[in-house]
CHARMM internal coordinates of N, CA and C (Angstrom, degrees):
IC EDIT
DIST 1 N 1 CA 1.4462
DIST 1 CA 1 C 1.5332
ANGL 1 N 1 CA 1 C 108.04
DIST 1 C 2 N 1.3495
ANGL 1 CA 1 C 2 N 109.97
DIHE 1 N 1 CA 1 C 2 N 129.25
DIST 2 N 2 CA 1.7610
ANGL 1 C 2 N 2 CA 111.03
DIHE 1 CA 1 C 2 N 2 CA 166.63
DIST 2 CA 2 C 1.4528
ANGL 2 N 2 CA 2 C 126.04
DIHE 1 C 2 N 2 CA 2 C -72.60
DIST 2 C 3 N 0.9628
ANGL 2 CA 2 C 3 N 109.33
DIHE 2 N 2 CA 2 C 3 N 169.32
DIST 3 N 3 CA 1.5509
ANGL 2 C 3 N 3 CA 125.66
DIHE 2 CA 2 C 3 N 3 CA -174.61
DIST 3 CA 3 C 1.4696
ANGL 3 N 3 CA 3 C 95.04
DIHE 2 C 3 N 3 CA 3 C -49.35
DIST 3 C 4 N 1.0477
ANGL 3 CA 3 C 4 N 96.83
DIHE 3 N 3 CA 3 C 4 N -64.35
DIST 4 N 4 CA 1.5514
ANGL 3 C 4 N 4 CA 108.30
DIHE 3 CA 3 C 4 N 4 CA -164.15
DIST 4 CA 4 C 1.1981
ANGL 4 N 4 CA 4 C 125.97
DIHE 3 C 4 N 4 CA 4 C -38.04
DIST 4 C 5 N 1.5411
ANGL 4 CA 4 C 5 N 104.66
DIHE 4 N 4 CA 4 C 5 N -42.64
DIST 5 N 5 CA 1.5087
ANGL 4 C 5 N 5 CA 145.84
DIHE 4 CA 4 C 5 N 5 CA -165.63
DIST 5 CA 5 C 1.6448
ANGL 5 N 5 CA 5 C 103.18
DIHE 4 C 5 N 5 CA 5 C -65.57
DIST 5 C 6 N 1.6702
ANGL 5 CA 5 C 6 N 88.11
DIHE 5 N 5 CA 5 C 6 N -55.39
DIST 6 N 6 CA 1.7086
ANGL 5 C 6 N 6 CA 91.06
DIHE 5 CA 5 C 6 N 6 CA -168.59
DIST 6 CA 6 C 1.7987
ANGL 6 N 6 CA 6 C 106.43
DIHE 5 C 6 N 6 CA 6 C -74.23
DIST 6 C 7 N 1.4417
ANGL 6 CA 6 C 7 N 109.52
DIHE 6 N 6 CA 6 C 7 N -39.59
DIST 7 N 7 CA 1.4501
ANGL 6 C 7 N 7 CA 115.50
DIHE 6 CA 6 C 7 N 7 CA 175.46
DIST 7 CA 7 C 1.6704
ANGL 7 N 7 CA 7 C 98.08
DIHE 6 C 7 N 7 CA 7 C -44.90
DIST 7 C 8 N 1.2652
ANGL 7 CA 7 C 8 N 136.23
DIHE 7 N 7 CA 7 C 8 N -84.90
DIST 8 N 8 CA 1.6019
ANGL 7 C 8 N 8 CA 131.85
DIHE 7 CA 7 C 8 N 8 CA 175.33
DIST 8 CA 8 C 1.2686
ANGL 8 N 8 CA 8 C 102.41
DIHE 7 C 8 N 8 CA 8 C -12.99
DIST 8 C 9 N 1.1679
ANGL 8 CA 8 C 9 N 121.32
DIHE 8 N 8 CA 8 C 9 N -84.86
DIST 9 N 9 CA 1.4206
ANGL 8 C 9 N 9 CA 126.06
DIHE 8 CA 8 C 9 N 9 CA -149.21
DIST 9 CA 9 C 1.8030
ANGL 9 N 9 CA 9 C 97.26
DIHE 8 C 9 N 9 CA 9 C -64.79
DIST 9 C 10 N 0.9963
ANGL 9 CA 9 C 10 N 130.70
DIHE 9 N 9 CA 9 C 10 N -21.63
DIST 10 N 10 CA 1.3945
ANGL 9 C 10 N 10 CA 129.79
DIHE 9 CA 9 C 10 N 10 CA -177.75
DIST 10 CA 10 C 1.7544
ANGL 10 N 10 CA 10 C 101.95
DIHE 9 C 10 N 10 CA 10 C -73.53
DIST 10 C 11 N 0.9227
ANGL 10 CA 10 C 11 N 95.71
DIHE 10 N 10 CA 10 C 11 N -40.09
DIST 11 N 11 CA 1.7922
ANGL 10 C 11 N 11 CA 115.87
DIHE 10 CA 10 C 11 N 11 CA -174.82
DIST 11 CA 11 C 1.5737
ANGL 11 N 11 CA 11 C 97.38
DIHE 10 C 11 N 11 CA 11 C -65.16
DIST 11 C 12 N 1.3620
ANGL 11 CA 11 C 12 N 110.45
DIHE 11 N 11 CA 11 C 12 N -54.36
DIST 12 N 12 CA 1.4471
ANGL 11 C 12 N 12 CA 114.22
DIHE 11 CA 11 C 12 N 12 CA -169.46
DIST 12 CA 12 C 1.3893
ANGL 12 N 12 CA 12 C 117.11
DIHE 11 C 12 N 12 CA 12 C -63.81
DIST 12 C 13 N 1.6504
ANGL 12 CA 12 C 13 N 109.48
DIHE 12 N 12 CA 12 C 13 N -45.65
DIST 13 N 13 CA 0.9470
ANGL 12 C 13 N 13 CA 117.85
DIHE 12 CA 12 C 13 N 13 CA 177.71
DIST 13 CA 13 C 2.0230
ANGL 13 N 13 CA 13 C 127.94
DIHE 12 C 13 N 13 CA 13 C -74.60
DIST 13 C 14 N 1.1884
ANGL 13 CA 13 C 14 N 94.96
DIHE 13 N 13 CA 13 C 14 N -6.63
DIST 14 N 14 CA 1.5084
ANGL 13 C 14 N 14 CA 115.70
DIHE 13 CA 13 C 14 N 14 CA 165.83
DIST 14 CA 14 C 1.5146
ANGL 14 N 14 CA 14 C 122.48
DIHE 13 C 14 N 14 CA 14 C -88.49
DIST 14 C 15 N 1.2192
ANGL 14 CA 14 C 15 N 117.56
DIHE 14 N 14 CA 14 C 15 N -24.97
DIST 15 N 15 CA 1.2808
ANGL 14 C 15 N 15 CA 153.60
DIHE 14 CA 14 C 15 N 15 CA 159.64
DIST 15 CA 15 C 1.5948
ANGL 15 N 15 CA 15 C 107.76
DIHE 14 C 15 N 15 CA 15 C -41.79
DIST 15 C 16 N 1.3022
ANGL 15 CA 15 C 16 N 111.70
DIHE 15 N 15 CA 15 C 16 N -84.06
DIST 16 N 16 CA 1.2721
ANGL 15 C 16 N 16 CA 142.78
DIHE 15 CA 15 C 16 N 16 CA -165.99
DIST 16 CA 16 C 1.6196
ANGL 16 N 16 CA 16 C 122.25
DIHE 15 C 16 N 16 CA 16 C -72.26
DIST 16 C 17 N 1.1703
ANGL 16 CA 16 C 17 N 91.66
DIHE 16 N 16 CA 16 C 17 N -16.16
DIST 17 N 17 CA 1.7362
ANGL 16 C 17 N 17 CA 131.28
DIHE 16 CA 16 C 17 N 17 CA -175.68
DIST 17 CA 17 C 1.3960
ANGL 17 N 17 CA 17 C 93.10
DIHE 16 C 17 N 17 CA 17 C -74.38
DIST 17 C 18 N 1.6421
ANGL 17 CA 17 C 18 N 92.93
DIHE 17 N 17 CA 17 C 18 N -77.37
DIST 18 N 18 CA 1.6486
ANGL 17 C 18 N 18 CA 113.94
DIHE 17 CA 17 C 18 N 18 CA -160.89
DIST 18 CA 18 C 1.3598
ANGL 18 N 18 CA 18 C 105.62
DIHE 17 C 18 N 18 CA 18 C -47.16
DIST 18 C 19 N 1.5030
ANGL 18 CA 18 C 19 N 108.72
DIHE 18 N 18 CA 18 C 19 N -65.67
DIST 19 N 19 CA 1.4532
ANGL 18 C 19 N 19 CA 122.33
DIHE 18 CA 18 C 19 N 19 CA -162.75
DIST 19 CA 19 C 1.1923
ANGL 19 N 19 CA 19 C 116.84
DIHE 18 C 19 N 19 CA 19 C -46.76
DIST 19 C 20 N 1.6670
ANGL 19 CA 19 C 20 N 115.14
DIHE 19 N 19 CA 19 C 20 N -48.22
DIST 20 N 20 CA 1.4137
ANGL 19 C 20 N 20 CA 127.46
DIHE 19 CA 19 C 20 N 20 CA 178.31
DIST 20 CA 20 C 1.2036
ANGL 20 N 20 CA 20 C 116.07
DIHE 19 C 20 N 20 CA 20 C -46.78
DIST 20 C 21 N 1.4451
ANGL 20 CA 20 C 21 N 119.32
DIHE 20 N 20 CA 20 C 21 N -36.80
DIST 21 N 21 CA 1.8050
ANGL 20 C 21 N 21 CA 134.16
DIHE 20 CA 20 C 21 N 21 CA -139.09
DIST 21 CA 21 C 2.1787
ANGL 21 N 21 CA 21 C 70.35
DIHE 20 C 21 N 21 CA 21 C -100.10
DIST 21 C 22 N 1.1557
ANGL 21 CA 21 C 22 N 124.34
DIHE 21 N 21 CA 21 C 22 N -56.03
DIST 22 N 22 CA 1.7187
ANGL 21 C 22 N 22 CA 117.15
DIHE 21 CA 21 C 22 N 22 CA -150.41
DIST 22 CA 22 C 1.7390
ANGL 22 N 22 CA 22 C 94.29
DIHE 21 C 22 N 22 CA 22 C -79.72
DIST 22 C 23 N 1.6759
ANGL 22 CA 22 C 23 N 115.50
DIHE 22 N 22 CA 22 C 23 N -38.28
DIST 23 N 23 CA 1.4663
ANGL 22 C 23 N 23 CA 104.75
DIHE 22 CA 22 C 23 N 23 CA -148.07
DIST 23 CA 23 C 1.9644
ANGL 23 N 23 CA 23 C 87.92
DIHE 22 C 23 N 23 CA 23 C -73.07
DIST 23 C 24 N 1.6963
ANGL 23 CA 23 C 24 N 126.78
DIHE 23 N 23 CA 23 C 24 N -34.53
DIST 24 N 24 CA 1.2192
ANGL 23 C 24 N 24 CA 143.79
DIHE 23 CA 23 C 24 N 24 CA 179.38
DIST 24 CA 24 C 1.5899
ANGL 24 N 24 CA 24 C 99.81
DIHE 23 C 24 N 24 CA 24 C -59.84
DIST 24 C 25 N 1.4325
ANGL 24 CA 24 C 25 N 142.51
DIHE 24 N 24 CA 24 C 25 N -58.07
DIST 25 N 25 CA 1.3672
ANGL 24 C 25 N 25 CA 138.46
DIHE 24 CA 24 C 25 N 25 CA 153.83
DIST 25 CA 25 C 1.6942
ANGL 25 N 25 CA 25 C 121.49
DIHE 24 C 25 N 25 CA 25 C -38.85
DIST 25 C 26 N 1.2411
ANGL 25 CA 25 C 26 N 114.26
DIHE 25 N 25 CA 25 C 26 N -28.10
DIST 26 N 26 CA 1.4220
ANGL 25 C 26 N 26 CA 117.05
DIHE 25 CA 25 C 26 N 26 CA 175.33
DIST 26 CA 26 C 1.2459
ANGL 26 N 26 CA 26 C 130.73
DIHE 25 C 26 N 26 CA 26 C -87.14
DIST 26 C 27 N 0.9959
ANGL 26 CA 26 C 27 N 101.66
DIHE 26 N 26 CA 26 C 27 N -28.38
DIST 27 N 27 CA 1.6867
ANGL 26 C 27 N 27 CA 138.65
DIHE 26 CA 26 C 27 N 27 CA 158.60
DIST 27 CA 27 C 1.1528
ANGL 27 N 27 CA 27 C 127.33
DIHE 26 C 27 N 27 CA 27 C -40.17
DIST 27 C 28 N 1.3744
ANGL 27 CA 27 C 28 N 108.09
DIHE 27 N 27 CA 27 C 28 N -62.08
DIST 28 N 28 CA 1.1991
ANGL 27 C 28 N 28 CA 116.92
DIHE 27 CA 27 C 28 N 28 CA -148.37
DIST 28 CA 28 C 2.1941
ANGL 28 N 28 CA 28 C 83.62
DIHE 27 C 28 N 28 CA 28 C -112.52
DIST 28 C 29 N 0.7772
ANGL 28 CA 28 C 29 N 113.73
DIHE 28 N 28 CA 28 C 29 N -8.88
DIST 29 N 29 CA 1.4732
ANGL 28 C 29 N 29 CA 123.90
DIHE 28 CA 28 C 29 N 29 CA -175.61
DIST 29 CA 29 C 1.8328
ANGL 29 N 29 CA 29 C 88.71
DIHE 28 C 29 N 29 CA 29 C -82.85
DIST 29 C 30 N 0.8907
ANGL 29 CA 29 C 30 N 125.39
DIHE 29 N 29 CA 29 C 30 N -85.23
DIST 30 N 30 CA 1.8063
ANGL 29 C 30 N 30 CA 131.05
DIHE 29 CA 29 C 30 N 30 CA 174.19
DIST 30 CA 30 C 0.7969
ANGL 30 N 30 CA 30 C 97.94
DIHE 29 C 30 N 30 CA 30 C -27.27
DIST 30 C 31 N 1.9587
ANGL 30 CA 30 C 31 N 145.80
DIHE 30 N 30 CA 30 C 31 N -77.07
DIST 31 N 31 CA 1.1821
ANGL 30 C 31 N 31 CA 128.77
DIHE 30 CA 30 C 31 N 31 CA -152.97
DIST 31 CA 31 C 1.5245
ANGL 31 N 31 CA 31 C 108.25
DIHE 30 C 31 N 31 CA 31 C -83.60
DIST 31 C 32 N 1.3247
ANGL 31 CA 31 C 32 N 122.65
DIHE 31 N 31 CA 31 C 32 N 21.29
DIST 32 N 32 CA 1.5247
ANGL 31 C 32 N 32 CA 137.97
DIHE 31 CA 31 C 32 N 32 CA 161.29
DIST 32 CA 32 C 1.7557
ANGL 32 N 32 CA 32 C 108.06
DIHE 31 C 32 N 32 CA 32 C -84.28
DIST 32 C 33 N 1.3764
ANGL 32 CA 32 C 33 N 89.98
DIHE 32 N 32 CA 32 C 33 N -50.07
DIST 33 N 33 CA 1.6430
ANGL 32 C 33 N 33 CA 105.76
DIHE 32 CA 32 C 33 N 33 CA -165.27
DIST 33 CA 33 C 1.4043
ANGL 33 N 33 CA 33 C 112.15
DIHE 32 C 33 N 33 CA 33 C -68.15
DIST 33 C 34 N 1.1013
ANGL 33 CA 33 C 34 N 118.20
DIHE 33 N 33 CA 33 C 34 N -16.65
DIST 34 N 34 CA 1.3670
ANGL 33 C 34 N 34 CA 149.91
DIHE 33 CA 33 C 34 N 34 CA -147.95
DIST 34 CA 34 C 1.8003
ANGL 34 N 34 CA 34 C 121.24
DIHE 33 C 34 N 34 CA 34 C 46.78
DIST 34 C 35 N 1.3617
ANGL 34 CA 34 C 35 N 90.69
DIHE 34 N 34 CA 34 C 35 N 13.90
DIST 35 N 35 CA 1.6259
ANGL 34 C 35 N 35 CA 111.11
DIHE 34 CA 34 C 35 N 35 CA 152.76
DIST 35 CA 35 C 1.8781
ANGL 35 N 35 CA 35 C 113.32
DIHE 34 C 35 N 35 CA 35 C -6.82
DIST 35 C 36 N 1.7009
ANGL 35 CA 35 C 36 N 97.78
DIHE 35 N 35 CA 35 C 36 N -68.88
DIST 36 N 36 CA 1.2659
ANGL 35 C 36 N 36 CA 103.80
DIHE 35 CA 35 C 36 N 36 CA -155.88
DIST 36 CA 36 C 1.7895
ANGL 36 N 36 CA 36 C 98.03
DIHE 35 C 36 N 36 CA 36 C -141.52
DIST 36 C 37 N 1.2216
ANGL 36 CA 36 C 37 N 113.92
DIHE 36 N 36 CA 36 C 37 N 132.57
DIST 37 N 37 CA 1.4953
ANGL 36 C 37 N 37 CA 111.56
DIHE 36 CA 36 C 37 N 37 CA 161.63
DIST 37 CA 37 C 1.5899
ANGL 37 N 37 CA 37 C 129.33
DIHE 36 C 37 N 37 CA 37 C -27.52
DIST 37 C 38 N 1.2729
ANGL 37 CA 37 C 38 N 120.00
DIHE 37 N 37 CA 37 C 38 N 147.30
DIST 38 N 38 CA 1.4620
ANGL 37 C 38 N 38 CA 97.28
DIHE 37 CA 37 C 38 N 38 CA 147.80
DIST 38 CA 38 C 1.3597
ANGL 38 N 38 CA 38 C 134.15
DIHE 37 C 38 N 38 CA 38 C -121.69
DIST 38 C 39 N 1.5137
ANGL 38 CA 38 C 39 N 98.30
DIHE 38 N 38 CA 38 C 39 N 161.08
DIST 39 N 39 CA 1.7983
ANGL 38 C 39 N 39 CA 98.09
DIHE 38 CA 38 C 39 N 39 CA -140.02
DIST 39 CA 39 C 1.9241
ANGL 39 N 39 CA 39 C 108.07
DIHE 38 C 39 N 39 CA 39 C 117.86
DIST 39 C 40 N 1.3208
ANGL 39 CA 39 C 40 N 86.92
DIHE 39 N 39 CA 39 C 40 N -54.24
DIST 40 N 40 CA 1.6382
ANGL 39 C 40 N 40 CA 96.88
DIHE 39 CA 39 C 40 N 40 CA -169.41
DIST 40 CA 40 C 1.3696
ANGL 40 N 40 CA 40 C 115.88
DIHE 39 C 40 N 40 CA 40 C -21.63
DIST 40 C 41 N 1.3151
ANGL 40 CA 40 C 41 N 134.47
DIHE 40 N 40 CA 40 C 41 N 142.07
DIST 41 N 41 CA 1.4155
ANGL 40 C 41 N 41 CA 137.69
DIHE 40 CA 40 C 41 N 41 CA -164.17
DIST 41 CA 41 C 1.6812
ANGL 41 N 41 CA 41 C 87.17
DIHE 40 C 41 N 41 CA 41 C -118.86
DIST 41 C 42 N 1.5929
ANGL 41 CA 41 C 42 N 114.17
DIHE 41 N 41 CA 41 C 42 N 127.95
DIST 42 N 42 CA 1.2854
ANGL 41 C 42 N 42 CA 122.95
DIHE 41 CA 41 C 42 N 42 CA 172.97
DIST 42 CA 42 C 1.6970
ANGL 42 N 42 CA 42 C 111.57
DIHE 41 C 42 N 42 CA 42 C -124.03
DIST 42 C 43 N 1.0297
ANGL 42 CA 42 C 43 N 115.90
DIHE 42 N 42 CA 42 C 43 N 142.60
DIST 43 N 43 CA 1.5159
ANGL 42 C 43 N 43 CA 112.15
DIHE 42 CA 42 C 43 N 43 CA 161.93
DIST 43 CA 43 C 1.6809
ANGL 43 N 43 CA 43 C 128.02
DIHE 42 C 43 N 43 CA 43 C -87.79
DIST 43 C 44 N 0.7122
ANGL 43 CA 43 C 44 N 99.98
DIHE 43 N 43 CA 43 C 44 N 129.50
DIST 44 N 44 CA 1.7682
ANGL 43 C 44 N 44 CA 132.30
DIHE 43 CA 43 C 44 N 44 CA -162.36
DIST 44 CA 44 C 1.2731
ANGL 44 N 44 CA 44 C 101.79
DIHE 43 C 44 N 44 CA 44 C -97.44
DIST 44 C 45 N 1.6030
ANGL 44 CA 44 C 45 N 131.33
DIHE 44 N 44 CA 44 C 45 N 141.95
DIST 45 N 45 CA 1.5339
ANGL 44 C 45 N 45 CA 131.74
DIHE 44 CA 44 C 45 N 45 CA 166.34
DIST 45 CA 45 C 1.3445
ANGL 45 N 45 CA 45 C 100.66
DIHE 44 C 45 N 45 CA 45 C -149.20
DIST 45 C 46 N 1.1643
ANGL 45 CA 45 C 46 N 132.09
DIHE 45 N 45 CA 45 C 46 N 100.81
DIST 46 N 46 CA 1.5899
ANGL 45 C 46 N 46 CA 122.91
DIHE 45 CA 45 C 46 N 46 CA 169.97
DIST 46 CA 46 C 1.8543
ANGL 46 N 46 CA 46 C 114.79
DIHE 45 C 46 N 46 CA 46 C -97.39
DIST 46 C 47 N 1.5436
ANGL 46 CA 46 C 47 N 110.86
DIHE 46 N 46 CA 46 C 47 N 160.52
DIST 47 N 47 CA 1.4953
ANGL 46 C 47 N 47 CA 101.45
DIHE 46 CA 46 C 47 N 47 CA -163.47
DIST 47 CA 47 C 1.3539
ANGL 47 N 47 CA 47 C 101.28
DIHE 46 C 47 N 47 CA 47 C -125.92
DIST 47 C 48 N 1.0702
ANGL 47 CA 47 C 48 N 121.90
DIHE 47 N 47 CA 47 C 48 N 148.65
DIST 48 N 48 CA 2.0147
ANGL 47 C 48 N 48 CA 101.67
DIHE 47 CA 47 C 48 N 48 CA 150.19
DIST 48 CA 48 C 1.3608
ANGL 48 N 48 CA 48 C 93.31
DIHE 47 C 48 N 48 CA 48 C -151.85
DIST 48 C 49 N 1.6980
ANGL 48 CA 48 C 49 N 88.47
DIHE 48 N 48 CA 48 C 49 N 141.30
DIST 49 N 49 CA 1.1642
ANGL 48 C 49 N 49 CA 114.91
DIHE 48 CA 48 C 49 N 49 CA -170.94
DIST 49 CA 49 C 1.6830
ANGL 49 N 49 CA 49 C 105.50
DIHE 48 C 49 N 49 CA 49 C -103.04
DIST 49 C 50 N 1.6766
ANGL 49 CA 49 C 50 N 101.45
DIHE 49 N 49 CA 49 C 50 N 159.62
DIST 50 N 50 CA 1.3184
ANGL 49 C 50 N 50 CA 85.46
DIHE 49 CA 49 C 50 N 50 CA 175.46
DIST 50 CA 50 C 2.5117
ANGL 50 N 50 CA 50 C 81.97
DIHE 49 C 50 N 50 CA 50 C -136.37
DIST 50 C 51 N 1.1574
ANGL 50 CA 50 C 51 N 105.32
DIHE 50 N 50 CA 50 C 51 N 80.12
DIST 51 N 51 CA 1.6884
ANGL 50 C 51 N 51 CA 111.44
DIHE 50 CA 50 C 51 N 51 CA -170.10
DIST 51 CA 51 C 2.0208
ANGL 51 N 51 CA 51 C 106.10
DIHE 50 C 51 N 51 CA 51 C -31.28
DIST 51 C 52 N 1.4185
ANGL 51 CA 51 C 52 N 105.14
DIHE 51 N 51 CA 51 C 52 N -70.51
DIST 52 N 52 CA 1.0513
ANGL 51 C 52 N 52 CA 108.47
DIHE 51 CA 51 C 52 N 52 CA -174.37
DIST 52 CA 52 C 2.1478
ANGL 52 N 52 CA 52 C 125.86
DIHE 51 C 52 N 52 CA 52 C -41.77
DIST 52 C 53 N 1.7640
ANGL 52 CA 52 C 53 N 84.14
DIHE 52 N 52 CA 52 C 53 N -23.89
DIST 53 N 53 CA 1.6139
ANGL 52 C 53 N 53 CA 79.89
DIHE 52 CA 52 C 53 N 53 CA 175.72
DIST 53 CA 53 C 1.5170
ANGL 53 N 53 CA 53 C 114.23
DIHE 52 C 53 N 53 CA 53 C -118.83
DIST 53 C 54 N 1.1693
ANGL 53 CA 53 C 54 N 102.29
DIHE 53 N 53 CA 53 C 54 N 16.38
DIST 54 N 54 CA 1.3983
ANGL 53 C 54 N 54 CA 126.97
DIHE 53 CA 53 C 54 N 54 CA 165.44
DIST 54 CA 54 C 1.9544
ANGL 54 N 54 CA 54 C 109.79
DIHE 53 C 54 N 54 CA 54 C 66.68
DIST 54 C 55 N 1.4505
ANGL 54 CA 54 C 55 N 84.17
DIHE 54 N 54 CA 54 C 55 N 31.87
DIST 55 N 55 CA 1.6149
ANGL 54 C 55 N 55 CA 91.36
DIHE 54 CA 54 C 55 N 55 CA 173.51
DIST 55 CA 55 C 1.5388
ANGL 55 N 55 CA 55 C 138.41
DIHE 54 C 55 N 55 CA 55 C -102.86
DIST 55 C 56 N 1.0955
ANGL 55 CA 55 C 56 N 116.37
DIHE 55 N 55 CA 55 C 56 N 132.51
DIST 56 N 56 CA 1.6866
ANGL 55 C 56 N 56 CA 102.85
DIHE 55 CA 55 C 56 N 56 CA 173.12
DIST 56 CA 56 C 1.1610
ANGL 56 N 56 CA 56 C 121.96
DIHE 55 C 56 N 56 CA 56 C -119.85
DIST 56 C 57 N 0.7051
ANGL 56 CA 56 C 57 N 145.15
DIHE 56 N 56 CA 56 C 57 N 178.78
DIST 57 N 57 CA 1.9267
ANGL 56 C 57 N 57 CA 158.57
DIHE 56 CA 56 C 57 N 57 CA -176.30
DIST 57 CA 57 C 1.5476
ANGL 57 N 57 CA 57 C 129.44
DIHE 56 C 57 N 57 CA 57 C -131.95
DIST 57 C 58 N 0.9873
ANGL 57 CA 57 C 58 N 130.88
DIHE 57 N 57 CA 57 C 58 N 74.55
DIST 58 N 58 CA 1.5424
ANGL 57 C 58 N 58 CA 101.03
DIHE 57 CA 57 C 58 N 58 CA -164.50
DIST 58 CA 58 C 1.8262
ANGL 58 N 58 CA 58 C 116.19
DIHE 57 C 58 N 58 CA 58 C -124.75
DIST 58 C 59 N 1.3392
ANGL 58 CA 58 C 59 N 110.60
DIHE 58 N 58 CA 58 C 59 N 143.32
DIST 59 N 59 CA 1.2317
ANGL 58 C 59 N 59 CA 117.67
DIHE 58 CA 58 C 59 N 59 CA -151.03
DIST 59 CA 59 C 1.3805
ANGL 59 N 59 CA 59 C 99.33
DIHE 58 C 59 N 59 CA 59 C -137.72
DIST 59 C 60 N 2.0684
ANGL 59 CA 59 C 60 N 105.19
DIHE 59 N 59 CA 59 C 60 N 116.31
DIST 60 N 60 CA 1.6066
ANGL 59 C 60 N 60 CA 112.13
DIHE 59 CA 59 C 60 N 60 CA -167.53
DIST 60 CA 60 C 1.4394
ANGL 60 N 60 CA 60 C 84.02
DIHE 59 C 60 N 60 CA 60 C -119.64
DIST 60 C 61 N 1.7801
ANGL 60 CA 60 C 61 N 113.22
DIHE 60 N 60 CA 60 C 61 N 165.61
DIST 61 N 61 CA 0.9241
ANGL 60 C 61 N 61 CA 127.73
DIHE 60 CA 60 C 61 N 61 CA -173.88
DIST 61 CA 61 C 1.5767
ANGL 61 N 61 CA 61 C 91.00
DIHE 60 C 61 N 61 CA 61 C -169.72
DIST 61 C 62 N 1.6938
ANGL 61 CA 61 C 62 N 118.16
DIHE 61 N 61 CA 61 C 62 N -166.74
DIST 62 N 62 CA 1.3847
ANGL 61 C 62 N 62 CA 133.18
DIHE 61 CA 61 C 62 N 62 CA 164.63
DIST 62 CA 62 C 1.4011
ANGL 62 N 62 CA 62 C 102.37
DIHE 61 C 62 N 62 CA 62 C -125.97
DIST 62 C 63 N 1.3726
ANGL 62 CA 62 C 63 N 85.98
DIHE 62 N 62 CA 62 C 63 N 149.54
DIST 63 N 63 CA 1.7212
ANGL 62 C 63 N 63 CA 86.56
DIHE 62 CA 62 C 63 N 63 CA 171.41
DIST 63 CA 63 C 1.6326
ANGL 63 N 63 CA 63 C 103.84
DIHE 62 C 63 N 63 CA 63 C -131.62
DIST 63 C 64 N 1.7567
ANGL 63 CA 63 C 64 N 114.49
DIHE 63 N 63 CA 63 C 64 N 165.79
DIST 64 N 64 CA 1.3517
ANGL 63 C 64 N 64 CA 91.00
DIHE 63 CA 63 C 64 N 64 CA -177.19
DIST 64 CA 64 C 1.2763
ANGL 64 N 64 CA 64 C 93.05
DIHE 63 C 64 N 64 CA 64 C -130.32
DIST 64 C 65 N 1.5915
ANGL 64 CA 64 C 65 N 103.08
DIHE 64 N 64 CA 64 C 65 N 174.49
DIST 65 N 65 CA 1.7869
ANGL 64 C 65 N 65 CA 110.38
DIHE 64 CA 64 C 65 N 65 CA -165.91
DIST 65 CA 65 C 1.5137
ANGL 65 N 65 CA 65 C 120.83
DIHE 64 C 65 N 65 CA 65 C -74.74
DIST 65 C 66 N 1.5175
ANGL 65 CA 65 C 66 N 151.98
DIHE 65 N 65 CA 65 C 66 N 145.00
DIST 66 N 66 CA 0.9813
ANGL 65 C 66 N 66 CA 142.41
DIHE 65 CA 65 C 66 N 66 CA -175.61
DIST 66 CA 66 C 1.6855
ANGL 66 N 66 CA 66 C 103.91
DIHE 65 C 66 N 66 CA 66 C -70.57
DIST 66 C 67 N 1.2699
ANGL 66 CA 66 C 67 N 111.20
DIHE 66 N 66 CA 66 C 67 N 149.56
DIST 67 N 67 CA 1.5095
ANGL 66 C 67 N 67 CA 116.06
DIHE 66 CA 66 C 67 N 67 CA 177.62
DIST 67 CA 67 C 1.7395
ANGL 67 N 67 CA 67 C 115.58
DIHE 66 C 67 N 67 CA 67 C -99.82
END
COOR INIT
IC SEED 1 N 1 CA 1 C
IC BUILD
């Protein structure tokens, strides 16, 4: 595997980490607050940018509320 290769997947995997651990803390914080139902179906858009090559990525989905 290249440098490169492992740098991505380190990225990705820091990524996927993070997000899970804040969007699951946010979550579950609202349907505390009574913010948001649970169950509630929300829409989600995450981005990554890469500035210098003037690229973005972006990836929507729903997510639903913890019960």
């Amino acid at each position: 595997m290249t440098a490169s290769e492992v740098a991505m997947r380190k990225f990705l995997k820091q990524l996927g980490v993070t997000a899970h651990q804040e969007l699951a803390a946010a979550l579950a914080k609202a349907v505390a607050d009574g913010k948001i139902a649970s169950g509630a179906e929300l829409a989600v858009t995450a981005r990554v940018e890469i500035a210098d090559l003037q690229f973005t990525h972006d990836v929507t989905a729903n997510l639903v509320a913890p019960e």
